[in-house]
N, C-alpha and C positions, 0 to 999 in steps of 0.2 A: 125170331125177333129182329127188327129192323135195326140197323145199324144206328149209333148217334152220333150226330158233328157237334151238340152243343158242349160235348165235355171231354178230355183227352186222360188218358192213366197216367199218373208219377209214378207209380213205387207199387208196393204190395206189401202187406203188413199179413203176419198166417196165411199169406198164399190166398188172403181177399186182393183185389184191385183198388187202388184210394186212386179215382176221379177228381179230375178239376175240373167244375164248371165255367164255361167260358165267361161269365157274366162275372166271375169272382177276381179275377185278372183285368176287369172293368173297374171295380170299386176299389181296388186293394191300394191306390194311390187317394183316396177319398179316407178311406182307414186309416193311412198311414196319416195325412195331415192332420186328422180327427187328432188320434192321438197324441201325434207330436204337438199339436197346441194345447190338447188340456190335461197331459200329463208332462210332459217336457218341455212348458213357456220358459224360454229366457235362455236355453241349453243352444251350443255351437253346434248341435250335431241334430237338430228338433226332428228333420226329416228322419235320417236315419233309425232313428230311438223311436219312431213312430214306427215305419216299417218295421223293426225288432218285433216289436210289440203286439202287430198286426198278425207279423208271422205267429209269432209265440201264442199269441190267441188262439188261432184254427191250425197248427202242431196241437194246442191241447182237445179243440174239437176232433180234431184225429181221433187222437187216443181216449174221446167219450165216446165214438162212435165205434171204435175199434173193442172194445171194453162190452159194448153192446151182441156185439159181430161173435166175439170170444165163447159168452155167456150160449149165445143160443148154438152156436155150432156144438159146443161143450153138452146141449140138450138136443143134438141129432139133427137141427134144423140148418140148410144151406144158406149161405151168404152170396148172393150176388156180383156185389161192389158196392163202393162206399163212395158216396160226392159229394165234393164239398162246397158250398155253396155259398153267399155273400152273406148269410142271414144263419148258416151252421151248418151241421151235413146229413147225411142220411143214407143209413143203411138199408140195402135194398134185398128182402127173403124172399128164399123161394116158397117158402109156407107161412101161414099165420098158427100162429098158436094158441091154441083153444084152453090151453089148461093154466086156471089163472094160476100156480105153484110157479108153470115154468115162466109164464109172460111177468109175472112178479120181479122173478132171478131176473129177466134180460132186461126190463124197462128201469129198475133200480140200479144197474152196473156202472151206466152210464154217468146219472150221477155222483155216484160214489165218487170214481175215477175222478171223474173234474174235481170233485174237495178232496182228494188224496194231492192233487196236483198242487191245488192253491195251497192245500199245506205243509208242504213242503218246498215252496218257493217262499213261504210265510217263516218258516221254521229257519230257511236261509238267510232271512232278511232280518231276522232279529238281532245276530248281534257282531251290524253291521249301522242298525237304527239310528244310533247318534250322529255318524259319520253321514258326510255331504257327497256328492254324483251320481251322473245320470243312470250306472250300472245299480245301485243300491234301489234308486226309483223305478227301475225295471223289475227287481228281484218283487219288492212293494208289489206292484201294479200287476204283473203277472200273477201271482201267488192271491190279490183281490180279487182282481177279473175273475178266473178260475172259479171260485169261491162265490160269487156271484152266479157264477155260469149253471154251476152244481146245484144252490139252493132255488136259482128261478124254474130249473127244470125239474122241480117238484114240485110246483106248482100246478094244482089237478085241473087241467085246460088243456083237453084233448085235443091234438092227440101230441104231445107235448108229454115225457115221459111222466112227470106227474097225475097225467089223466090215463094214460095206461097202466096206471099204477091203481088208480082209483077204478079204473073199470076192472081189473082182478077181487077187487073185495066187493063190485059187486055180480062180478059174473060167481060169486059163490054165493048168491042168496037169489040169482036171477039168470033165465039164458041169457049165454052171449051174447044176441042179437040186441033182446032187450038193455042189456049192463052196458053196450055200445054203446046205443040209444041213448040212455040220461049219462053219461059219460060227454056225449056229442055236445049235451045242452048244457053241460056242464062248463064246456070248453066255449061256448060261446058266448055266454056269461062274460066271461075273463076277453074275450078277446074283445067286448062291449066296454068291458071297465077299461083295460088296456089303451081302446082306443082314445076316452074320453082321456084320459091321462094323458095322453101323447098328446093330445090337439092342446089341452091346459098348458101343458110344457112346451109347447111348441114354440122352438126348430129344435129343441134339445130334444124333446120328447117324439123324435122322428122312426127310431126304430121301434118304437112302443105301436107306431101305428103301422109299421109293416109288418109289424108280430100279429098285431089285432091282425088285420086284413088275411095274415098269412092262416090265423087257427080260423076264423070264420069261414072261408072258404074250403078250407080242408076239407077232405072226402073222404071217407074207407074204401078202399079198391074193393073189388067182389073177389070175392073168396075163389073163385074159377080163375083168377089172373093170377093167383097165387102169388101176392105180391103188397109189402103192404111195409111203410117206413118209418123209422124210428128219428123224430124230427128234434131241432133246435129252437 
């Protein structure tokens, strides 16, 4: 396999590789002002508390995608590396898994993780709610995000772990190929409403349309590349 210059390794979480893509070290000052103006308006520190944020965001896509990586090594399948990307990350197998029991276990982990996360940044932040500063609206917002992050990725909109989820109930009443299949059209659906959505909100509704554009286009690698990712 050819080498890549688009993404460089930080770390290693169970002896996976966690990937930065370079394009994410592009946006991540675009994130931080994001949020430092519409979670931290008025704050002496907006930038900052923006960046916290930004990090704290894809630290928690880490550990959704790491949580993914967990489950299926745990079911004998190899993990490549894990990259993270401006829009979430993706875990990258050396096999796909045919058996909807185990693809269930790994494409549901992910989410879990992220609401295990938001709630207990929720559970921190409660009885701390009366009281004023920027660390209490971090606890907030991390612990929402999160929480957010968790129930939109159940959303069955292949391949978006929600629609890998939904293609296990029905790769057990249909082959694989076929349970892909309306899985595929399933997700494209959503990524039609998605997009009308973003353009209606639009500039708010900006990531809505790089989310549409990202599931429409999606593909299923071929089975022979043995290779196939667990998206954001």
């Amino acid at each position: 396999m050819a080498k890549s210059y688009s993404s460089f390794t930080i770390g290693r979480i169970f002896g996976i590789p966690i990937k930065l893509h370079i394009t994410f070290l592009l946006v991540l000052p675009f994130f931080a002002y994001l949020f430092g103006t519409f979670y931290f308006e008025g704050s002496e520190h907006l930038w900052l508390w923006g960046l916290l944020l930004a990090l704290g965001l894809f630290a928690g896509v880490t550990l959704h995608e790491s949580a993914h990586s967990y489950v299926a090594m745990k079911n004998g399948i190899k993990i490549e590396s894990i990259t993270l990307l401006p829009i979430g990350g993706v875990s990258q197998m050396e096999d796909i898994p045919e058996d909807p029991r185990i693809e269930l276990r790994i494409a549901i982990a992910g989410p879990l993780m992220s609401i295990l996360i938001g709630a207990l940044f929720l559970i921190a932040y409660v009885p701390f709610m009366k009281l004023e500063g920027d660390w209490i609206k971090f606890l907030l917002f991390m612990g929402a995000i999160n929480l957010v992050l968790g129930i939109f990725n159940l959303l069955p909109a292949f391949p978006m772990d929600g629609g890998r989820i939904l293609r296990t109930f029905l790769a057990r009443r249909m082959k694989y190929d076929v349970a892909t299949h309306y899985a595929v059209i399933v997700g494209h659906i959503f990524a039609i409403i998605m997009l009308f959505l973003g353009i209606r909100f639009f500039p708010g509704g900006i990531m809505l349309i790089i989310i549409a554009m990202f599931l429409y286009i999606g593909r299923i690698r071929k089975k022979k590349d043995k290779q196939e990712y667990f998206l954001l």
